[in-house]
N, C-alpha and C positions, 0 to 999 in steps of 0.2 A: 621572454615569451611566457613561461611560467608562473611570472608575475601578475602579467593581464589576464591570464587565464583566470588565478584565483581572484585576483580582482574584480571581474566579470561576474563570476561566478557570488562570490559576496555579496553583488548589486542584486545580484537573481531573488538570495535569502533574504536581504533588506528590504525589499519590495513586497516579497512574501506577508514579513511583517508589518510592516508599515500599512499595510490595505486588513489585516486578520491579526488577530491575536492566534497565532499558534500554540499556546498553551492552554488554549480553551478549547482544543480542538482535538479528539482524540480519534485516531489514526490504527491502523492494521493493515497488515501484508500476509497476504494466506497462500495457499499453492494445495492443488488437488492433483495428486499421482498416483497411479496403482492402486486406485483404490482410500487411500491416505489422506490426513491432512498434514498438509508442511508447514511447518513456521518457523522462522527465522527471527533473532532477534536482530539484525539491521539484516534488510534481502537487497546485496548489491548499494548500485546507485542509489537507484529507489528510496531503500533505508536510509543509506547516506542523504539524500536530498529530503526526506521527512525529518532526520534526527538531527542534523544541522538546521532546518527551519524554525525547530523546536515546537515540533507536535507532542503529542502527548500520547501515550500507546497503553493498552492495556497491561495489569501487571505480570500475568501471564506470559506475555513477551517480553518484558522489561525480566522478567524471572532466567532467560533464556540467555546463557554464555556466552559472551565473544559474539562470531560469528556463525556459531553451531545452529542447525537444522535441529527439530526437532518433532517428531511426527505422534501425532495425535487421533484419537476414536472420532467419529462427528460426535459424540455426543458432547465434545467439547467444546461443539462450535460457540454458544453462549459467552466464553471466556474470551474469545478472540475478534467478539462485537466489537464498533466502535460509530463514531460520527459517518467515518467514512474508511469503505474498505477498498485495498487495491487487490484485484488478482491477477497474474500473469499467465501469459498463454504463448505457446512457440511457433510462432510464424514458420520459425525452416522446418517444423514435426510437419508443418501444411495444420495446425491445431488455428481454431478464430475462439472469438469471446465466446461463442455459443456453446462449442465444446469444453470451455473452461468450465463455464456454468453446468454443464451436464457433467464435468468430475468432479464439483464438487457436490454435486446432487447424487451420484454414487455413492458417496462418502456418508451423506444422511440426507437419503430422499428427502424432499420439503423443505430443505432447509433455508430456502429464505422468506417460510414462513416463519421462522425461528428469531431468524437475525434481524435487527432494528433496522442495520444500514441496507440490508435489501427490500427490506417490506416500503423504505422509504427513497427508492431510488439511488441510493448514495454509494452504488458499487461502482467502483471505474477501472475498466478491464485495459492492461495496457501489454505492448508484446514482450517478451521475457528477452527479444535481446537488445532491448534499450532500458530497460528496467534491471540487466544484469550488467551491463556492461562499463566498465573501467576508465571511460574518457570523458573530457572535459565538451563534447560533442553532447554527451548522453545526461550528465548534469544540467547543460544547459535545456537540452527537450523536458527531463523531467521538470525544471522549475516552473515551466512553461504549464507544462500537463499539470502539474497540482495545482497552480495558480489557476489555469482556469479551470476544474473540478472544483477548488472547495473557495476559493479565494473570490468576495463580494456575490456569494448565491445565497438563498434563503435556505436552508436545510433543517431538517429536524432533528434537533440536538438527541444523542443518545441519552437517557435520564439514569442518572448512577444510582 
């Protein structure tokens, strides 16, 4: 059973690639809490299903240990720009996108007049317990969710 799982799941990232170059595609996962910005160098699934696709992430997370959290000023937000940004929000807090976006607007008012991927639509809000969670159920929705967020749409490339 194990087998077809990851089998299944390799077909998910093959298809990935196969339709996008993920390596021309750079990627970010951000989290607004108490005020705070979170960042993760892989967050969960999520990360797992961007870093097995082979996205490309800013150095600033690629900087970032293991699986360690590390919390940052908004004034950092610039470092954690990208093509396309995912942020997560808790369905069981009763939290939707909307409140995502107002914590991270806490964090630094305005700030996606700041960020590339919001000024250009390229943010996509997904719920933190399929975005955190551990099973081969939650790979599969993720491949599905990235694939169609960034996978055959026109976007505007972040310019390095």
């Amino acid at each position: 059973m194990l087998d077809k799982l990851e089998t299944r799941y390799q077909a998910q990232l093959d298809m990935i690639a196969g339709l996008t170059d993920p390596a021309e595609t750079q990627v970010s996962v951000i989290q607004a809490y108490g005020g705070e910005l979170q960042v993760w160098n892989t967050y969960g699934s999520l990360g797992k299903v961007l870093r097995d696709a082979g996205f490309a992430f800013p150095a600033a997370i690629d900087a970032i240990e293991g699986n360690e959290r590390q919390v940052f000023s908004g004034e950092s937000y610039p470092e954690f720009d990208a093509d396309f940004i995912f942020v997560t929000y808790a369905v069981e807090r009763g939290e939707t996108p909307a409140m995502a976006r107002a914590a991270l607007d806490e964090v630094l008012p305005g700030w996606c007049e700041v960020i590339h991927a919001c000024r250009n639509g390229q943010i996509v809000y997904i719920p933190r317990e399929i975005a955190s969670s551990a099973t081969y159920d939650s790979l599969t929705a993720l491949t599905q969710i990235v694939a169609s967020h960034v996978v055959g749409r026109d976007y505007t490339p972040l310019e390095q």
